[in-house]
C-alpha positions as CSV (number, residue, x, y, z in Angstrom):
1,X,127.9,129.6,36.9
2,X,129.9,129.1,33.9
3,X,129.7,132.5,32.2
4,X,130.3,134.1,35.6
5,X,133.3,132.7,36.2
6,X,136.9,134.7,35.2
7,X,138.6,131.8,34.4
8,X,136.1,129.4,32.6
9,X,138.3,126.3,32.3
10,X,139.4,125.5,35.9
11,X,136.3,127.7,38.2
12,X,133.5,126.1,35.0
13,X,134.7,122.8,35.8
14,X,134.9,122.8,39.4
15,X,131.0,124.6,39.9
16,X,130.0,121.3,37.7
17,X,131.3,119.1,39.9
18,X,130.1,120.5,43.5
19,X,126.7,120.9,41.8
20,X,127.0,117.3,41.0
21,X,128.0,116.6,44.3
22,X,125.0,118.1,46.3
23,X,122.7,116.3,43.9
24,X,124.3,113.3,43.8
25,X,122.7,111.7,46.8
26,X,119.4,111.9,45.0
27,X,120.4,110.6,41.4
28,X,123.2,107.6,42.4
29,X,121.6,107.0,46.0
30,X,124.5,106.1,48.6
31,X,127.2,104.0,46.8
32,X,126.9,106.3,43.9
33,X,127.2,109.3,45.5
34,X,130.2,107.6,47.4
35,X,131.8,106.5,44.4
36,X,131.3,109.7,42.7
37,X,133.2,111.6,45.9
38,X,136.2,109.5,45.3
39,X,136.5,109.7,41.9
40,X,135.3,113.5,42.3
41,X,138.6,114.1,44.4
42,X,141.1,112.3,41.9
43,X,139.6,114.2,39.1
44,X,140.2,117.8,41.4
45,X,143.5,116.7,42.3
46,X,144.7,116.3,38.7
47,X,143.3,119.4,37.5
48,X,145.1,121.1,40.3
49,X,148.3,119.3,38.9
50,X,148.0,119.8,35.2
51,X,147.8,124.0,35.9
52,X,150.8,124.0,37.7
53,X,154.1,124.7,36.7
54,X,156.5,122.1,35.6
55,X,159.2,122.6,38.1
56,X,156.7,122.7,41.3
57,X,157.0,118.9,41.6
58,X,159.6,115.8,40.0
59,X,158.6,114.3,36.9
60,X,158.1,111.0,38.5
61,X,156.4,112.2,42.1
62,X,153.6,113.5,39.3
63,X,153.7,110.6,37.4
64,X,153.2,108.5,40.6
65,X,150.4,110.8,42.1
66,X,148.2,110.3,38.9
67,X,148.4,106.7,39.1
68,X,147.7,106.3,42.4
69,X,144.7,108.4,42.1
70,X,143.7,106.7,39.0
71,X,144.0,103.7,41.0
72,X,141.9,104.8,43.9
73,X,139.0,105.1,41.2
74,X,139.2,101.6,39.6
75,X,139.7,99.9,43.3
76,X,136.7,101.7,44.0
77,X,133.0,99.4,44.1
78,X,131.9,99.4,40.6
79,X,128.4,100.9,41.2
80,X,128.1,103.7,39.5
81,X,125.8,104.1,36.0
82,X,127.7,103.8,33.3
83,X,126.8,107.3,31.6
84,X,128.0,108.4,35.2
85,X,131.2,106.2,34.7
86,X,132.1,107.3,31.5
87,X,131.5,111.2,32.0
88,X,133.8,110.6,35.4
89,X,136.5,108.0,33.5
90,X,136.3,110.9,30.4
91,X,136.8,114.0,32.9
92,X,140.0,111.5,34.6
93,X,141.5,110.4,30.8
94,X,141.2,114.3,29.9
95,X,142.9,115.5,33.0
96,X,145.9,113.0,32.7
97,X,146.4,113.9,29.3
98,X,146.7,117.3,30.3
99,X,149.3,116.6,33.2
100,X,151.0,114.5,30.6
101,X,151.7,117.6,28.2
102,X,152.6,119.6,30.4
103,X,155.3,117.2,31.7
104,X,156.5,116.7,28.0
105,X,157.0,120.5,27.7
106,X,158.8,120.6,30.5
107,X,162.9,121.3,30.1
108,X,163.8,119.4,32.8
109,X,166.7,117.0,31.8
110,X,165.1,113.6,33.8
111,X,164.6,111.0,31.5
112,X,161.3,109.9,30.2
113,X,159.5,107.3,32.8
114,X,158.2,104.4,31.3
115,X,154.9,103.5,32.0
116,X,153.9,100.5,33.3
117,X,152.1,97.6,31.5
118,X,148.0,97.2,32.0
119,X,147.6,94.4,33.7
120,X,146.2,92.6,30.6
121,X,149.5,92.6,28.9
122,X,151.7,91.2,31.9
123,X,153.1,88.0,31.6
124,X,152.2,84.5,33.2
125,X,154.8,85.0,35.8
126,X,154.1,88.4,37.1
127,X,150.3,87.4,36.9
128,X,151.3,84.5,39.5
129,X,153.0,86.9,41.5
130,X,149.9,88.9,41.4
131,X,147.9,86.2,43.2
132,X,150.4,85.2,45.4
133,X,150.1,88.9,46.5
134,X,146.2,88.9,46.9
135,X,146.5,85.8,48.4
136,X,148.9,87.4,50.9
137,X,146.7,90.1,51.7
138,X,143.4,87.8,52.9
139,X,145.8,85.9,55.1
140,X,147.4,89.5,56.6
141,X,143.5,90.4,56.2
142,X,142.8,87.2,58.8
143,X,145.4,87.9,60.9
144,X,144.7,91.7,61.6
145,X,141.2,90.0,62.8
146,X,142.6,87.6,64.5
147,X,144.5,90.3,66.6
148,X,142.0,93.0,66.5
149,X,139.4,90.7,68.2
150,X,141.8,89.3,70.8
151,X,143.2,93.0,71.9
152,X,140.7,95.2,71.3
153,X,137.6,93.0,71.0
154,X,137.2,90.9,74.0
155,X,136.8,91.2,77.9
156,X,138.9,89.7,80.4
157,X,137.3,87.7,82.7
158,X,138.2,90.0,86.0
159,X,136.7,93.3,84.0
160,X,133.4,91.2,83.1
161,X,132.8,89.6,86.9
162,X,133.4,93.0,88.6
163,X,130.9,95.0,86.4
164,X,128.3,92.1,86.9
165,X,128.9,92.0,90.4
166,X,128.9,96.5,90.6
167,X,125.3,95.9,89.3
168,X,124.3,93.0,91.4
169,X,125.6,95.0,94.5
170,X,123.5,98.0,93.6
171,X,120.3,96.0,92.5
172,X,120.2,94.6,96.0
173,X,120.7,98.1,97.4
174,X,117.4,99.2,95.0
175,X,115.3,96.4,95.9
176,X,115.6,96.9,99.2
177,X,114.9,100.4,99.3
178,X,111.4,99.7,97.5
179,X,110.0,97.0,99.6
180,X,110.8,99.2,102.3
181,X,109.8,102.6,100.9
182,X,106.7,100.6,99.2
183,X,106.2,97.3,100.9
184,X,102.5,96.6,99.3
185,X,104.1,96.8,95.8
186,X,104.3,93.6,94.2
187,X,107.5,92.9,92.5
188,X,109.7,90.3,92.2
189,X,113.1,89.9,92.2
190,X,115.5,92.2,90.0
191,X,117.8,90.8,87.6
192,X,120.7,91.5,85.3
193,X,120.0,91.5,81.9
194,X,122.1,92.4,78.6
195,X,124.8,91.8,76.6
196,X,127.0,92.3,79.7
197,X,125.6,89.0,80.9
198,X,125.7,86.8,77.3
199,X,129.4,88.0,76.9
200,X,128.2,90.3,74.0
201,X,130.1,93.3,75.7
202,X,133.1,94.7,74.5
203,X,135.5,97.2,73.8
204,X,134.6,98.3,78.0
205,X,132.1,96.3,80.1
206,X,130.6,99.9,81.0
207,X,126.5,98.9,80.0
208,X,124.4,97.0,81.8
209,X,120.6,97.1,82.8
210,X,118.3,95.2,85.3
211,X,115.0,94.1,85.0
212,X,112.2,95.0,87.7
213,X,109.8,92.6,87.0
214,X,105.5,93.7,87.6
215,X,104.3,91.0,89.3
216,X,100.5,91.4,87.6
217,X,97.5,89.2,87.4
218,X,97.3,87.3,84.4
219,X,93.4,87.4,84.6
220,X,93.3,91.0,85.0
221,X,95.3,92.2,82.4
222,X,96.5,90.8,78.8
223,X,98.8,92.3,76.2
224,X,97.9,94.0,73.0
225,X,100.4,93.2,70.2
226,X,101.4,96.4,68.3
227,X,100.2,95.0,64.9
228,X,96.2,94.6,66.7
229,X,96.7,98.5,68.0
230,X,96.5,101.8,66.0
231,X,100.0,102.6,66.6
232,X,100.8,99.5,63.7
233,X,104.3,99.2,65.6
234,X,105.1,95.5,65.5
235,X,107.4,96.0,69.1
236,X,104.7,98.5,70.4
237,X,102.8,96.6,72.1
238,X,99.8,97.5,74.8
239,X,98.8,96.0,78.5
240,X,94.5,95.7,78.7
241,X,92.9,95.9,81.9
242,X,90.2,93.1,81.9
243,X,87.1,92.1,83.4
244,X,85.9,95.3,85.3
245,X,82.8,94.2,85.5
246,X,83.5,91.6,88.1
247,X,86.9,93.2,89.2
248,X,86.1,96.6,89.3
249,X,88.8,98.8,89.3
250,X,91.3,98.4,92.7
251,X,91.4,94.8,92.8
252,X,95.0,95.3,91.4
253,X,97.3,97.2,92.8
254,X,98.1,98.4,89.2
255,X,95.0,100.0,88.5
256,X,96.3,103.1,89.8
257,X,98.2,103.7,86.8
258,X,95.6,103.4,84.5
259,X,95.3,105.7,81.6
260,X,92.1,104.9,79.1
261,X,91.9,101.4,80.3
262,X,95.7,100.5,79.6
263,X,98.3,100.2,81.9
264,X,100.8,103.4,81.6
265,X,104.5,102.3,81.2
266,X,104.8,106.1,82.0
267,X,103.3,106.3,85.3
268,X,104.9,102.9,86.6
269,X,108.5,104.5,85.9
270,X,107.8,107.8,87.4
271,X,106.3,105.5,90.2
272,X,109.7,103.5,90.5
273,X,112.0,106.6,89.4
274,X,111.1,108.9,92.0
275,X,112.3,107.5,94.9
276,X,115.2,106.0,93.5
277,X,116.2,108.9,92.1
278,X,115.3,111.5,94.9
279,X,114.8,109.9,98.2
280,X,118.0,107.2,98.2
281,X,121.1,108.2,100.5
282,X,123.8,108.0,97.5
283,X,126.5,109.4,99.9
284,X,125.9,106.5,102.2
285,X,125.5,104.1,99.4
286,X,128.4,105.0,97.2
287,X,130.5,104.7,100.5
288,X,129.1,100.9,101.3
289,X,129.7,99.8,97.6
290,X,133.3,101.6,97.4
291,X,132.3,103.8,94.3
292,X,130.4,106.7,93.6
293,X,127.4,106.3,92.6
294,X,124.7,108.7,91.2
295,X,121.4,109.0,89.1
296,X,121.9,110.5,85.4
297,X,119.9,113.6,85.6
298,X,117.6,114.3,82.3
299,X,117.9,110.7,81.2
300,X,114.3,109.7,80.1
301,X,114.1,106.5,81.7
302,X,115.6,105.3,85.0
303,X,119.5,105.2,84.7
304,X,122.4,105.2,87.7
305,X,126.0,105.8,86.7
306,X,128.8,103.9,88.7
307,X,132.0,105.8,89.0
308,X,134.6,103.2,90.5
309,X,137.7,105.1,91.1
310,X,141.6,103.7,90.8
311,X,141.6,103.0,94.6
312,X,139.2,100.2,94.4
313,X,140.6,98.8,91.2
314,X,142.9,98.0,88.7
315,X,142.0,100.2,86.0
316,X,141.9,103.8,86.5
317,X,138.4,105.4,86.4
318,X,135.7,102.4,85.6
319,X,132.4,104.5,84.9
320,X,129.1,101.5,84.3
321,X,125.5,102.8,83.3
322,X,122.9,101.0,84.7
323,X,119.3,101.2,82.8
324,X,116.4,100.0,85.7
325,X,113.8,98.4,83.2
326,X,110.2,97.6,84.5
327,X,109.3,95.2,82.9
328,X,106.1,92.8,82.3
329,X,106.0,89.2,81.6
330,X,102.3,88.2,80.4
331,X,102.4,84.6,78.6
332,X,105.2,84.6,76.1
333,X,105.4,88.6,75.4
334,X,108.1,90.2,77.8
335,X,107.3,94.0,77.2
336,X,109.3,96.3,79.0
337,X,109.1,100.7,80.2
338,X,111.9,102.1,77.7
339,X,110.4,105.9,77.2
340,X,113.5,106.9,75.1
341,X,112.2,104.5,72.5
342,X,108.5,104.4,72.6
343,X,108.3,108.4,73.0
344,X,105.4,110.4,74.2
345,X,103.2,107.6,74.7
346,X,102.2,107.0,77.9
347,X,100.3,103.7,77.6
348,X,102.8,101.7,75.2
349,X,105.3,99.0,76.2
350,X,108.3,98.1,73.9
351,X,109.1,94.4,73.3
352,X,112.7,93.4,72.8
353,X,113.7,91.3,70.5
354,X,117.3,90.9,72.1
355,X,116.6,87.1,73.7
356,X,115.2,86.2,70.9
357,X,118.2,87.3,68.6
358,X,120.8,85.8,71.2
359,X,119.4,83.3,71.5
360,X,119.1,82.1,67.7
361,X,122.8,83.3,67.1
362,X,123.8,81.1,70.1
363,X,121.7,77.8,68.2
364,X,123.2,78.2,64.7
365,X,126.6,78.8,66.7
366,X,125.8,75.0,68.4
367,X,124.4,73.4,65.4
368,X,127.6,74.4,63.6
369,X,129.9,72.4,65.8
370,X,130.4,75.0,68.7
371,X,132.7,77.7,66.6
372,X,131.0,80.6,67.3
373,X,131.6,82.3,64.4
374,X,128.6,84.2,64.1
375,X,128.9,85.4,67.7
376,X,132.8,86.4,66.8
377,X,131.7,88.3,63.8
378,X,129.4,90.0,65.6
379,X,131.3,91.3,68.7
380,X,133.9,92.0,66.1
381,X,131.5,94.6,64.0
382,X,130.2,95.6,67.7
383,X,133.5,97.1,68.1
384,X,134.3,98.2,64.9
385,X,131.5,100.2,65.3
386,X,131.8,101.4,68.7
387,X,135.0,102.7,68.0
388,X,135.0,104.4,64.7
389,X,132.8,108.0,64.6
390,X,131.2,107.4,61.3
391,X,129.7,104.3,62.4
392,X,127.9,105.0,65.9
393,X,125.0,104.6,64.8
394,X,124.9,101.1,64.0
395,X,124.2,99.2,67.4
396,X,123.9,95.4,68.2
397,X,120.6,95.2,66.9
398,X,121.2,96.3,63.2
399,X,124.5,93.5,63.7
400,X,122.8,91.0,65.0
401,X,120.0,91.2,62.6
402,X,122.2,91.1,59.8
403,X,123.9,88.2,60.9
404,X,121.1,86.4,61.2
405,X,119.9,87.2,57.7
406,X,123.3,86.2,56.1
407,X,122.6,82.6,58.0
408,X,120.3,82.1,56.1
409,X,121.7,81.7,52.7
410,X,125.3,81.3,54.1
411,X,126.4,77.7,55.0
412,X,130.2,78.4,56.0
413,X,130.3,79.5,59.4
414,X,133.9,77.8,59.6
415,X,136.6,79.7,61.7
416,X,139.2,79.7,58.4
417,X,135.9,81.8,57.2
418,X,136.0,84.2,59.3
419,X,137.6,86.9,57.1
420,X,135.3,86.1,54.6
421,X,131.7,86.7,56.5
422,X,133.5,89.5,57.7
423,X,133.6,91.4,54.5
424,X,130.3,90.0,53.6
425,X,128.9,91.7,56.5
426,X,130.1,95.3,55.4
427,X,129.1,94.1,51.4
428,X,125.5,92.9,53.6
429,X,125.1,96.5,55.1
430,X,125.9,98.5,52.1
431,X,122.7,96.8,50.4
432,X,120.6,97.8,53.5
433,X,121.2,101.4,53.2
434,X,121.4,101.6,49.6
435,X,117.9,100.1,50.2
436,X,116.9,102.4,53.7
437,X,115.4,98.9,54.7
438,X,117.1,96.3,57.5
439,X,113.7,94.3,58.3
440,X,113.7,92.3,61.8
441,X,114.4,88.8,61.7
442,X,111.5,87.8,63.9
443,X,109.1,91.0,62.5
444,X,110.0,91.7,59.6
445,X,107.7,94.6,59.3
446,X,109.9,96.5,61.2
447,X,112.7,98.3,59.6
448,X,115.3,98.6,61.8
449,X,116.9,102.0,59.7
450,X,113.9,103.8,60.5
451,X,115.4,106.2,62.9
452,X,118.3,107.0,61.1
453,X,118.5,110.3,59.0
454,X,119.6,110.9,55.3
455,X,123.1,112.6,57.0
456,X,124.0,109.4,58.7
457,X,123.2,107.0,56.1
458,X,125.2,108.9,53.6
459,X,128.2,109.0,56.3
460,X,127.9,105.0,57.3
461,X,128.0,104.0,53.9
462,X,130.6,106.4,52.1
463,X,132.8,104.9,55.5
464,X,131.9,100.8,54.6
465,X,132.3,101.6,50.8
466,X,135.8,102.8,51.4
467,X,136.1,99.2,53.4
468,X,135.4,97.4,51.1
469,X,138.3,97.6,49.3
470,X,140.7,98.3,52.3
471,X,138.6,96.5,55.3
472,X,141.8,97.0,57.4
473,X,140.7,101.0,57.8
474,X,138.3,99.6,60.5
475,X,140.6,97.9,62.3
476,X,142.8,100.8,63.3
């Protein structure tokens, strides 16, 4: 690559450096490779600079430039190697010289610019005012929080009582369509389930799902945890038929959707699915509730999608997704039919964590006076998330999770702290992908980064290393 090239200062250089790039990932993991893109980009920019001629750009807009970009790479999380740090810092010192020389041999008349101290060398008052300035920028940092969570965090009241009611209004509708369509099927009553109903929502209150609850017999059938099954999922868990000997098979009504002597999570939703999905008047239905509203076609589990146009409210164009959840409630376990999660298998069950995780966050809120700090941290990442691209990925459960881990060996939940367990979240999730491993707070044999690819690890954490230095980019 080096001998090809025509020109082998600028072209040798630059093939080093994209070859260092594509490998990075695998030598430095993700903060290196991160670190190495910025630093990567100053290094590019300068070179760029320094072959130019001296009359393309002022003296000091040059000047300025290199700083800044020199800048960029000391503000930048210090984990990178240091024989990686030096090679970079050497390629950067190199580079400026270069830019420097050319600016000396310049014949443009500006005076010389004097550089400006390290800050080593600065004296006790500008030091001060150095501080002050830091100090300044947590309190503008608290501040943006403050604002981002009341404007583009949190629900109004109205927005949150019409979704819940939009999905009460259409669970009655459902419920009384299967006890007439099936009135030997035993199930009780539906309810609303979700963040939408702990006030865990935000950004839109456009999610919701309800539970349809199996009634079964507890003597007939017991659940398999997913640790006691070949699968070794702790959350995928398995429902047992028992006693056929004495209760051969059609004493419960379930038995029909045996498959191997496990009840099928499969066959119950295609049970429930099909005549919600094909045989329900819609037309009729959308015009009793005063919004369209229509199955999602291809979804793998049984979803309806609420369209609530600007005639029948304030806002213009409401859209809710409903998720219909089978569910089955044997002892303590609460396992429930979610295909897009447990796959292919027909006989597995997935249990949720999400009470359990609420509910924890909502004790240590309690315990620490009633600030809800962790739950305001939380909605606050929720939405950070939500509404930046590079981070999509990361859900309530990877949030919640790492809230709950920080608890542990963080005692300040104060609301003067919330800026600070704010950027100790993003510092928190760095360490988890670095790592590839967010273990459950309840199981911790499950990793919770498990179905996330190499592409959107590397994205998530090149996008929360450039936070930690300037956490207000997620606030935008």
């Amino acid at each position: 690559m080096y001998y090809s090239s025509k020109r082998r200062g600028e072209d040798g250089i630059a093939a080093i450096i994209d070859f260092l790039l594509s490998n990075a990932r695998l030598v430095l993991g993700v903060g290196g490779a991160a670190v190495l893109g910025i630093a990567t980009l100053a290094v590019k920019k300068l070179i760029e600079r320094a072959g130019r001629a001296p009359d393309d750009e002022k003296p000091d807009k040059k000047l300025t430039d290199s700083w800044e970009e020199l800048g960029l790479v000391s503000a930048s999380p210090k984990l990178l190697q240091k024989g990686i740090e030096g090679v970079v810092m050497k390629e950067i010192t190199a580079a400026t010289k270069k830019a420097d020389l050319s600016q000396a041999l310049s014949s443009s008349p500006t005076p010389p610019v004097t550089l400006a101290t390290p800050p080593a060398e600065r004296g006790e008052p500008e030091a001060a005012a150095r501080c002050r300035r830091l100090d300044l920028c947590v309190l503008t940092l608290m501040e943006r929080l403050q604002q981002y969570y009341s404007s583009r965090v949190c629900l109004s009241d109205e927005e949150v009582a019409r979704a819940q009611q939009r999905a009460l209004d259409i669970a009655t509708e459902i419920q009384a369509f299967l006890r007439a369509k099936h009135p030997d099927m035993p199930l009780g009553e539906m309810t609303l389930a979700g963040s939408l109903l702990d006030d865990l929502q935000v950004v839109k209150a456009d999610h919701t799902c309800l539970l349809v609850p199996l009634q079964l017999e507890p003597s007939l059938w017991t659940p398999i945890a997913g640790e006691d099954t070949f699968l070794g999922h702790p959350q995928y868990c398995m429902v047992r038929r028992e006693n056929l000997e004495y209760f051969p098979r059609g004493r419960s009504y379930w038995d029909r959707h045996l498959v191997g002597g496990y009840l099928s999570s499969r066959s119950v939703t295609e049970q429930l699915g099909k005549p919600i999905m094909e045989s329900m008047n819609w037309p009729s239905l959308s015009s009793t509730l005063e919004c369209e509203v229509r199955p999602v076609l291809g979804s793998p589990g049984l979803k309806l999608e609420m369209l609530i146009p600007s005639d029948y409210s304030c806002s213009n164009g409401e859209q809710l997704f409903v998720s219909v959840l089978p569910t089955v409630r044997l002892g303590e376990m609460t396992l429930t039919a979610q295909p897009e999660i447990t796959g292919s298998f027909d006989y597995v069950w997935y249990q949720s964590l999400y009470a359990s995780e609420t509910a924890r966050l909502a004790s240590l809120d309690c315990s620490d006076g009633r600030s809800e700090v962790r739950r305001k941290c939380l909605k606050t990442l929720k939405a950070v998330c939500r509404n930046c691209p590079a981070l999509h990925k990361l859900i309530g459960t990877h949030l919640s999770n790492v809230i709950l881990h920080m608890s542990e060996k963080e005692c300040d939940w104060s609301e003067s702290a919330f800026a600070d367990r704010f950027q100790q979240a993003i510092t928190e999730l760095i360490g988890y992908l670095e790592m590839g491993v967010l273990p459950s707070y309840f199981k911790p044999g499950v990793n919770l980064l498990q179905g996330l690819t190499a592409d959107d690890i590397d994205e998530m954490g090149f996008m929360l290393y450039c936070a930690v230095t300037e956490p207000e980019i997620l606030l935008i």
